[in-house]
C-alpha positions as CSV (number, residue, x, y, z in Angstrom):
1,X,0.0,0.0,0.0
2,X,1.0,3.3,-0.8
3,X,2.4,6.3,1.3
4,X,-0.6,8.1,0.1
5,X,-3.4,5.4,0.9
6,X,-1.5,4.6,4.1
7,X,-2.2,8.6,5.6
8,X,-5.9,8.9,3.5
9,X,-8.3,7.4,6.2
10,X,-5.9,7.4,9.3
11,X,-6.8,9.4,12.6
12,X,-4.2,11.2,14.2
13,X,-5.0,11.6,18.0
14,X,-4.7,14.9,20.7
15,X,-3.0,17.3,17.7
16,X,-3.1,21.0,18.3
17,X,-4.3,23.4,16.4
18,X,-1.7,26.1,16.3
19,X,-2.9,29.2,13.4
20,X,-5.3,30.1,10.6
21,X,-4.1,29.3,6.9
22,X,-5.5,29.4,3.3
23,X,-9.0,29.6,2.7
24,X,-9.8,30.1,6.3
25,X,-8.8,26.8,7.4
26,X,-7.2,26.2,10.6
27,X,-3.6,24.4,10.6
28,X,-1.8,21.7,12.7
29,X,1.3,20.0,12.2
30,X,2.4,16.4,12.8
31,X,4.9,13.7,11.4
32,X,6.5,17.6,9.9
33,X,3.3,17.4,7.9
34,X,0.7,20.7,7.9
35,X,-2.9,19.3,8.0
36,X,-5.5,21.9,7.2
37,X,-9.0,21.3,9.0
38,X,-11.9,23.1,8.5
39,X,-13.7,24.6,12.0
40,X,-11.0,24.5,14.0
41,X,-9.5,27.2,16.1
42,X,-6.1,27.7,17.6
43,X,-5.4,26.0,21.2
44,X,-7.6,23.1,20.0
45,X,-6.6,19.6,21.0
46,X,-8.1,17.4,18.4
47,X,-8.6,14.2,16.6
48,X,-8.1,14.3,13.1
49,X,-9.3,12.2,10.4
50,X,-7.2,12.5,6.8
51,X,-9.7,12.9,4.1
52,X,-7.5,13.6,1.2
53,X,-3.2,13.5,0.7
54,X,-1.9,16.2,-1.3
55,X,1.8,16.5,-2.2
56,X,3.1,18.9,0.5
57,X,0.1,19.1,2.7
58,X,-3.2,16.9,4.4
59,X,-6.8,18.0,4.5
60,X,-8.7,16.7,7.8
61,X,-11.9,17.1,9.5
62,X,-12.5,17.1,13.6
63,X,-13.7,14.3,14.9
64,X,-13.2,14.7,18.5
65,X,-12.0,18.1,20.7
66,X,-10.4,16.8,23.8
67,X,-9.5,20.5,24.6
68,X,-11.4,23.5,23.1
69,X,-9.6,26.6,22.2
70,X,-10.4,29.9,24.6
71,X,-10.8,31.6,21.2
72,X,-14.4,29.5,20.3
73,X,-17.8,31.0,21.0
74,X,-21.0,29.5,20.2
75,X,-21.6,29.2,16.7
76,X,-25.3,31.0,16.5
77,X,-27.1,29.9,13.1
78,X,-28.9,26.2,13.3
79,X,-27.0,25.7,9.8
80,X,-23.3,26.3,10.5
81,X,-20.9,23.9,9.5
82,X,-23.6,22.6,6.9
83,X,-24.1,25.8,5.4
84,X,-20.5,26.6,4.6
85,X,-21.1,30.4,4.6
86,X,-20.4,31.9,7.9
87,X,-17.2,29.6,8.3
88,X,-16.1,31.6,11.3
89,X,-18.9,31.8,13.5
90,X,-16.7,29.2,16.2
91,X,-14.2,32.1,16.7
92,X,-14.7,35.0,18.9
93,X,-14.8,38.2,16.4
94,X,-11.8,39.6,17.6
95,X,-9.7,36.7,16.7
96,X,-11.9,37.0,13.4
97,X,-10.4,40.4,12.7
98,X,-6.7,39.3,13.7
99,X,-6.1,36.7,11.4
100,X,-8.0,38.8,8.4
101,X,-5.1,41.4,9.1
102,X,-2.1,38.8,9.4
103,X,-3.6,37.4,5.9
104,X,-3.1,40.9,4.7
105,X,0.1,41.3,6.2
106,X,1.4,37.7,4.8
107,X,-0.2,38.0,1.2
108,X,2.0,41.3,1.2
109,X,5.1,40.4,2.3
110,X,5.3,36.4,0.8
111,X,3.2,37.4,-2.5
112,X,3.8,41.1,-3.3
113,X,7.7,40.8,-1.8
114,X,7.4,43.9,0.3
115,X,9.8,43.7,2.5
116,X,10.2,47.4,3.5
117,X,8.6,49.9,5.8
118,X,4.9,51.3,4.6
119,X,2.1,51.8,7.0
120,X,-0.1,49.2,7.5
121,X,-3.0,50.3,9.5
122,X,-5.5,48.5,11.9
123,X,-8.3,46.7,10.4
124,X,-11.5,48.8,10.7
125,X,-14.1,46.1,12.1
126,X,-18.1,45.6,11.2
127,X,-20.4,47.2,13.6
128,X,-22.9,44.7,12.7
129,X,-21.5,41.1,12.9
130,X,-25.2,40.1,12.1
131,X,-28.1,41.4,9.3
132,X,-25.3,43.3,7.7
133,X,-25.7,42.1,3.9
134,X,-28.1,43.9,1.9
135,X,-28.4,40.9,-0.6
136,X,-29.1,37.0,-0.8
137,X,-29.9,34.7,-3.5
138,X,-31.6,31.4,-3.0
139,X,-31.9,28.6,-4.9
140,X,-35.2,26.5,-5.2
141,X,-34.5,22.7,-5.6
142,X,-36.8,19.5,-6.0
143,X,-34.5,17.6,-3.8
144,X,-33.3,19.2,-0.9
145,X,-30.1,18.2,1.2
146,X,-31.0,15.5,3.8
147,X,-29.0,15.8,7.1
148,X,-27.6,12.5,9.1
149,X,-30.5,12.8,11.4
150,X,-32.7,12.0,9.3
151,X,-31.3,9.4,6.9
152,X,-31.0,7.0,10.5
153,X,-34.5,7.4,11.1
154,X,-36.1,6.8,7.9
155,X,-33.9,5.2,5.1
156,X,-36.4,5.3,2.6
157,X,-37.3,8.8,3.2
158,X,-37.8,10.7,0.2
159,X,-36.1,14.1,-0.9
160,X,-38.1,16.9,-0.1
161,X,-38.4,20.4,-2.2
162,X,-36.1,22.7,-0.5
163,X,-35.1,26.6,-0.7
164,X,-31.9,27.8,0.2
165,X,-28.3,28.0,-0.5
166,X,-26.3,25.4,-2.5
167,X,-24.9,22.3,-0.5
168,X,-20.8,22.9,-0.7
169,X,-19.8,20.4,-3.0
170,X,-23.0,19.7,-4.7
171,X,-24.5,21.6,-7.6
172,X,-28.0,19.8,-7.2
173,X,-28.8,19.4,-3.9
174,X,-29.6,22.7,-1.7
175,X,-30.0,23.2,1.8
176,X,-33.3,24.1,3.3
177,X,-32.6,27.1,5.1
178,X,-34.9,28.0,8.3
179,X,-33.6,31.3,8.8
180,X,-30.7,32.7,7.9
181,X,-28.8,35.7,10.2
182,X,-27.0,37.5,7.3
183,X,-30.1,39.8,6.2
184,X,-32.3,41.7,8.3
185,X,-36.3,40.8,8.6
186,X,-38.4,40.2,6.7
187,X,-35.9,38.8,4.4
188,X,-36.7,35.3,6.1
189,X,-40.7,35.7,6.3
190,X,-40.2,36.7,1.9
191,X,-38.5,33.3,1.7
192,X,-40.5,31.1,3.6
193,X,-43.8,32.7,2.2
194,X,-42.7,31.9,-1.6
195,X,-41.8,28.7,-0.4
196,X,-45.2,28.1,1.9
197,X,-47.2,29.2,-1.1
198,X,-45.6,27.2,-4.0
199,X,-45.5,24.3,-2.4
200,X,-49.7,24.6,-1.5
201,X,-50.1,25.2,-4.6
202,X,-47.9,22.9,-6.3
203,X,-45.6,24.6,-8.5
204,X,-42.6,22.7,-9.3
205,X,-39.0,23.2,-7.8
206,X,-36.3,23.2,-10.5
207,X,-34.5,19.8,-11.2
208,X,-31.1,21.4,-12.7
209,X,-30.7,17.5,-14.2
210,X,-33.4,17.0,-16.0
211,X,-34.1,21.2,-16.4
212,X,-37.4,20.9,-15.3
213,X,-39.9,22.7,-13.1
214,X,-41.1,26.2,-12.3
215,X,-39.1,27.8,-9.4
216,X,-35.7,28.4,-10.4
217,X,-34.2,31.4,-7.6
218,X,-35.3,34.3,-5.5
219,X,-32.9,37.4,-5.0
220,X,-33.9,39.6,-2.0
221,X,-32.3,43.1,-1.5
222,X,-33.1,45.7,0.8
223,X,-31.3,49.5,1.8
224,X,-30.8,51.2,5.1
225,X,-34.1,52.8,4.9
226,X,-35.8,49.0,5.2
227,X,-36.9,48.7,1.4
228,X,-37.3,45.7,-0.2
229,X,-36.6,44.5,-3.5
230,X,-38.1,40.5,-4.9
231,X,-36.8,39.4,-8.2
232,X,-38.7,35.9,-8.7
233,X,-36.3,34.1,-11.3
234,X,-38.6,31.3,-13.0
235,X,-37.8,28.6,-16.2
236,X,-40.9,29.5,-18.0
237,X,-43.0,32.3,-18.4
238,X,-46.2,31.4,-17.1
239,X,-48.2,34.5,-15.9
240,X,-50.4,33.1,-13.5
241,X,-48.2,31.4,-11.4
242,X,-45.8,35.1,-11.3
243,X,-49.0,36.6,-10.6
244,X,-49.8,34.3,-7.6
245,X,-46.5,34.3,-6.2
246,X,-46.0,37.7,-6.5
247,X,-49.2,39.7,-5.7
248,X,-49.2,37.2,-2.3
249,X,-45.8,38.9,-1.6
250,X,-47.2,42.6,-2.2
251,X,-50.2,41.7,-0.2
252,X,-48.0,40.8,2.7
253,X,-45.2,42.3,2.7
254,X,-45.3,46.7,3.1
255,X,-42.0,46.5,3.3
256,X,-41.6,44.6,-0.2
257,X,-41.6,48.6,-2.6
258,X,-40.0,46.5,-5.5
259,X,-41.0,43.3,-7.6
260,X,-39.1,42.1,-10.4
261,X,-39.2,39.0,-12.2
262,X,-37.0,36.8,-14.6
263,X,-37.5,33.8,-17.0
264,X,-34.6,32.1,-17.3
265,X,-35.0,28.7,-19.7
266,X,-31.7,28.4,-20.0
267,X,-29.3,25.4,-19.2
268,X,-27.5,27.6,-16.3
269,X,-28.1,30.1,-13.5
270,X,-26.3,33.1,-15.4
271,X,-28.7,36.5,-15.4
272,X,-26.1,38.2,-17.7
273,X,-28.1,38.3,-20.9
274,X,-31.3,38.3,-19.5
275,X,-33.6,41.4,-18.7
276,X,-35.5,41.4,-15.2
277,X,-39.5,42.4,-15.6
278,X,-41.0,44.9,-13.5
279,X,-44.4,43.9,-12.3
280,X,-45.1,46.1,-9.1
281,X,-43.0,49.7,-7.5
282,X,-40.3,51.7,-8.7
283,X,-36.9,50.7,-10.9
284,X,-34.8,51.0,-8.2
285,X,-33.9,50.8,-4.4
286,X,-32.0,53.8,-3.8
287,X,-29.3,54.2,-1.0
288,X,-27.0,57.1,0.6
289,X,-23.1,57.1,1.1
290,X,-22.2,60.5,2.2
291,X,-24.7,62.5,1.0
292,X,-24.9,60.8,-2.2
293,X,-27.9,59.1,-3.7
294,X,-27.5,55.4,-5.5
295,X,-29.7,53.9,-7.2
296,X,-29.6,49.9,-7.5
297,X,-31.2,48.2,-9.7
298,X,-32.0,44.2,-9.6
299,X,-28.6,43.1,-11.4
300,X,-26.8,46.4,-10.0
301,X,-23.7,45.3,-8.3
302,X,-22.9,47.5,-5.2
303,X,-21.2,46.5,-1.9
304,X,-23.3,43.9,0.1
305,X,-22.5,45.7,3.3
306,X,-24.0,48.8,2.8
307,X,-22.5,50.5,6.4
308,X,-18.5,49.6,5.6
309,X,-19.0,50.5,1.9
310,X,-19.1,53.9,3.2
311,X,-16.1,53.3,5.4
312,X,-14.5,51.8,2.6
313,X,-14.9,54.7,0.2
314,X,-13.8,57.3,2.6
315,X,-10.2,55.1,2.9
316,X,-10.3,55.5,-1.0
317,X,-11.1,59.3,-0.9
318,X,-8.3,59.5,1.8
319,X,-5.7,58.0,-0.3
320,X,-6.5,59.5,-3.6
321,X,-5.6,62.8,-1.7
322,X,-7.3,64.9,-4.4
323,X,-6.9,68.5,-4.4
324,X,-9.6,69.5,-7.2
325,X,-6.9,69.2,-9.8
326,X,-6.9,66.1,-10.9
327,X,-8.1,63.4,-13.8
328,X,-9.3,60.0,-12.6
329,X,-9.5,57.0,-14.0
330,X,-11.7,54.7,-11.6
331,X,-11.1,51.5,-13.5
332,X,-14.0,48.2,-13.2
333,X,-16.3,51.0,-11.7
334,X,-19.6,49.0,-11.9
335,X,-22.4,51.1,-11.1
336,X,-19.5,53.9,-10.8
337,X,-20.2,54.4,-7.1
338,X,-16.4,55.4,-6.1
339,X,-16.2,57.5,-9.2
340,X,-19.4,59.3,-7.9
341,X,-18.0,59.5,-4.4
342,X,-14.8,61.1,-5.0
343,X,-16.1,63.7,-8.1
344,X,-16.8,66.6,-6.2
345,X,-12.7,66.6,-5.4
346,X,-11.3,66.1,-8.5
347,X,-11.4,67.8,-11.7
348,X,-12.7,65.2,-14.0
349,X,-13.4,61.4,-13.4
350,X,-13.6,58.7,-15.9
351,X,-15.2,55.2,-15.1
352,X,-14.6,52.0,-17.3
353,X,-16.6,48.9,-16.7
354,X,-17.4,46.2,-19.5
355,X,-21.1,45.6,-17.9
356,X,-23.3,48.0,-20.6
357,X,-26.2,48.2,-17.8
358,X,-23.8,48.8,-15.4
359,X,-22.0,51.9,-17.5
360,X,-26.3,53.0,-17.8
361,X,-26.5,52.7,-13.6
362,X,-23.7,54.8,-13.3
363,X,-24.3,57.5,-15.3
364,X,-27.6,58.1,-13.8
365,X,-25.9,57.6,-10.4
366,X,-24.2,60.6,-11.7
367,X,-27.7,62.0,-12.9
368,X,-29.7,62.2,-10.0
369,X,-26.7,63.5,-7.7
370,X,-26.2,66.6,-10.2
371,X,-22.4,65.7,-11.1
372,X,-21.3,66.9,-14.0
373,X,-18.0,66.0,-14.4
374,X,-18.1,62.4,-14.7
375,X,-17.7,60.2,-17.9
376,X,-18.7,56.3,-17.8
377,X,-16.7,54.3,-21.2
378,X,-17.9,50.9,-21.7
379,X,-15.6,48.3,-22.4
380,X,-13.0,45.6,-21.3
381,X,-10.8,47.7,-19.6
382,X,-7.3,46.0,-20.9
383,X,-8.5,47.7,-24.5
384,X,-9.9,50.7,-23.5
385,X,-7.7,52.3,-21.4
386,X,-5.2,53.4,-23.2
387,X,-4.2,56.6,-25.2
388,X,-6.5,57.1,-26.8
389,X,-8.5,57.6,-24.0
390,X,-6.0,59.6,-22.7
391,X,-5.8,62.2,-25.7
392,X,-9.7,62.5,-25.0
393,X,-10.3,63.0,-21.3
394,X,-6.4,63.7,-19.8
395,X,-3.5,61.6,-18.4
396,X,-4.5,60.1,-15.0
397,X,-3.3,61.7,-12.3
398,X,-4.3,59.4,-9.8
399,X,-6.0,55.5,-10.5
400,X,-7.7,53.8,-8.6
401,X,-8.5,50.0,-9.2
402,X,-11.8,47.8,-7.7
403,X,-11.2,44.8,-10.2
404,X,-12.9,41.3,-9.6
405,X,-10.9,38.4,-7.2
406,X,-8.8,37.5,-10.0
407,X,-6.9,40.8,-10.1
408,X,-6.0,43.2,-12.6
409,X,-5.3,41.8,-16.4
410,X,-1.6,41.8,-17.1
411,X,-2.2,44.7,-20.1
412,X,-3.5,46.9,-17.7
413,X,-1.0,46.6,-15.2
414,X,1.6,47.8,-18.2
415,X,-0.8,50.4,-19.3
416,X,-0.2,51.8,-15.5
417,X,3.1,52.1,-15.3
418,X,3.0,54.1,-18.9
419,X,1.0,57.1,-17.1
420,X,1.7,59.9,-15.5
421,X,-0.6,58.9,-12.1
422,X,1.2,59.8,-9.0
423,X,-0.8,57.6,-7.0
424,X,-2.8,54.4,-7.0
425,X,-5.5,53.0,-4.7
426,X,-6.3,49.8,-5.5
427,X,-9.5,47.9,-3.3
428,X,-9.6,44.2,-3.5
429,X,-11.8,41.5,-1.9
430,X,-8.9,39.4,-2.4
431,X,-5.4,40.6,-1.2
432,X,-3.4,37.4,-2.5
433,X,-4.2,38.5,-6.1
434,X,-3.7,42.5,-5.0
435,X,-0.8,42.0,-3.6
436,X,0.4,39.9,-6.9
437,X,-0.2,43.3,-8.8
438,X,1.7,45.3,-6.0
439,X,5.1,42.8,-7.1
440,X,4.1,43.6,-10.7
441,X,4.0,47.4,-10.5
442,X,6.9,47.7,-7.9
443,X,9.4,48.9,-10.6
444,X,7.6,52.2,-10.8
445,X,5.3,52.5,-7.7
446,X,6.1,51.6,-4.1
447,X,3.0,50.6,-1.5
448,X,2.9,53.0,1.0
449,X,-0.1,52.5,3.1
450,X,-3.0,49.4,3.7
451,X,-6.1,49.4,5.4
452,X,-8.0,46.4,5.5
453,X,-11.7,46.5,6.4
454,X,-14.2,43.6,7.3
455,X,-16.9,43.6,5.1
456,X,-17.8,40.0,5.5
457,X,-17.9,39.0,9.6
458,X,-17.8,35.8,10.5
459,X,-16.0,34.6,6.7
460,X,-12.6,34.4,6.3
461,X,-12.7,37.2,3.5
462,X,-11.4,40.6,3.6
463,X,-11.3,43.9,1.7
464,X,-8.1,45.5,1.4
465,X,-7.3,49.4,0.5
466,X,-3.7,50.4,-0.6
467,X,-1.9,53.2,-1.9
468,X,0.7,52.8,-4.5
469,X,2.7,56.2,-5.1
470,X,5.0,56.4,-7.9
471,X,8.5,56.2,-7.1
């Protein structure tokens, strides 16, 4: 039998857990091995069981704590574990908010090779740990996930409908979710209504095998000002089902000033191409950073944590140090909320995002706030910023960067250093691929200053702000 084999399947016995690694997961060492284990926390004395060998590392799960860490609380949601969202709900949210900061502080130093002085600041923490997103999406499934429980006491039990969020692991099977603690009330009533209702009146549940049945997703938003928004996402377009489903929700719900639908007959989940319905309120929930008015639509993107994106956009405005004199380019701007934000202290900013209706959102962002010195371009930013541009609107004089988790394309990283920006701030919800693109730029700008910000409690994700200044 092989090495491999021999460790795949074996229990090592009273191991501690001694720090937090990739992907959240906690680490222990033993045999000179590192073993990463979901749900653990540091100070644990565990059992481990090997569920899979990997070349220079093992992967475990818990199977017995002997001696719990004095960093674990008591998860509070019924679904942890199961769910695989709220990862971190075992650690006590101070320990939460250290190791987000030393995964900052390692992504910089062992990725982006920064190895000299710059001034890292303290990570600004949540004030809400809980009912802090301002978005969820469930999906609707004919056979829900079926827990231990209840496989021992019926074998033959069949799989029920279910709503809720996608079993890790499994793209068919969902996990019925009672109530979830990431979105405030009546976000849980919405669900469990739709759910209530379809099932009385049978209306299928989608089977994503055989792409069959009615109820494909629901998307819930809501604002600070306790708004809702309902976009029902169905596979065909049967009007008196919507209008069942969704008149019971604006009979119900005062709170519910938005109802969108979608039909979606297509093999996969993607909304991209497809144009939401409006069958009952206004176009768009609208919400204030600062003064400012956004509008969001039903596929706008905007920060899910409505409280820290204003945080998070002041750090941006901070670093951009504008003095009214400047051209911005605010590059993968989305609905063009930070270009928005930091217009009235620059001369001229100019937004770039690929998503057409995104480009549309942000230019009436820019609308209804009265700024007049904005300009939205769409298109894939590695082609359209560039010279031409350039000749048009001005040379940057500072950048500043939101791209998605994969980080900026390599074209666009050259296209930087060939300006004349002074300074860059660059966000990202994922500082291993940020602090990739610091290494990358380092010939011609230096990092100077990072502050990361929790946007996501009780996950192990976190937003990072930096400022690069030309060297």
């Amino acid at each position: 039998m092989s090495r491999k084999n021999k460790l795949t399947g074996k229990t090592f016995e009273k191991v501690e857990i001694t720090d937090v690694g990739a992907e959240g997961k906690a680490i222990a060492k033993t045999d000179e091995r590192v073993i990463f284990i979901p749900f653990g926390a540091p100070g644990d004395i565990v059992d481990v069981l090997i569920t899979r060998h990997r070349a220079k590392f093992l992967e475990g799960r818990i199977i017995k704590i002997h001696k719990e860490s004095s960093m674990r609380v008591k998860p509070f949601c019924e679904h942890f574990i199961i769910c695989g969202g709220c990862k971190w709900q075992h650690l006590d949210y101070a320990q939460q908010l250290k190791y987000k900061q030393k995964q900052v502080t390692d992504n910089l130093q062992r990725i982006g090779k920064v190895d000299y002085d710059y001034k890292l600041n303290r990570i600004i923490a949540s004030e809400e740990t809980q009912l802090y997103r301002n978005k969820l999406e469930f999906t609707f499934s004919h056979q829900r996930w079926l827990y231990d429980e209840e496989m021992k006491k019926d074998k033959k039990i069949k799989n029920p409908e279910g709503l809720g969020f996608h079993m890790p692991g499994y793209f068919d099977k969902v996990i019925d979710i009672k109530k979830c603690r990431l979105q405030p009330e009546p976000s849980n009533e919405i669900r469990l209504a739709i759910k209530k209702l379809a099932i009385k009146s049978g209306y299928g549940f989608f089977d994503i095998r055989k792409k069959e049945g009615f109820l494909r997703n629901v998307i819930i938003r809501n604002n600070l000002a306790g708004e809702f928004m309902v976009i029902l996402v169905v596979f065909s377009d049967d009007q008196e089902k919507i209008k069942t489903l969704l008149d019971h929700l604006d009979e119900n719900f005062p709170q519910v000033r938005f109802l969108y639908y979608i039909v979606n007959s297509k093999k996969n989940d993607s909304l991209d191409n497809l144009d939401p319905v409006l069958y009952k309120g206004g176009s768009y929930l609208s919400e204030t950073i600062d003064g400012l008015k956004f509008n969001i639509g039903p596929k706008s993107f905007y920060q899910t944590n409505s409280r820290q994106a204003e945080t998070l956009y002041n750090i941006a405005g901070k670093f951009a140090g504008l003095s009214g004199k400047e051209t911005v380019y605010d590059l993968y701007t989305g609905t063009g909320t930070i270009a928005n934000f930091l217009a009235d202290k620059a001369k001229n900013v100019v937004g770039i995002e690929y998503v057409d209706e995104a480009v549309e959102h942000a230019r009436e962002n820019s609308r209804v706030n009265g700024i007049k010195n904005t300009e939205f371009i769409p298109g894939d930013v590695s082609k359209v910023f560039n010279e031409d541009l350039f000749s048009k609107y001005g040379n940057p004089g500072v950048v500043v960067t939101d791209p998605p988790r994969a980080g900026m394309h390599p074209k666009v990283l050259e296209q930087i250093k060939k300006t004349e920006a002074s300074r860059i701030v660059y966000l990202s919800c994922n500082p291993a691929t940020q602090a990739r693109d610091i290494e990358l730029l380092s010939d011609m700008y230096k990092l100077t200053e990072a502050t990361p910000v929790d946007m996501f409690p009780h996950t192990q994700h976190v937003e990072n702000v930096v400022l690069l200044e030309r060297v």
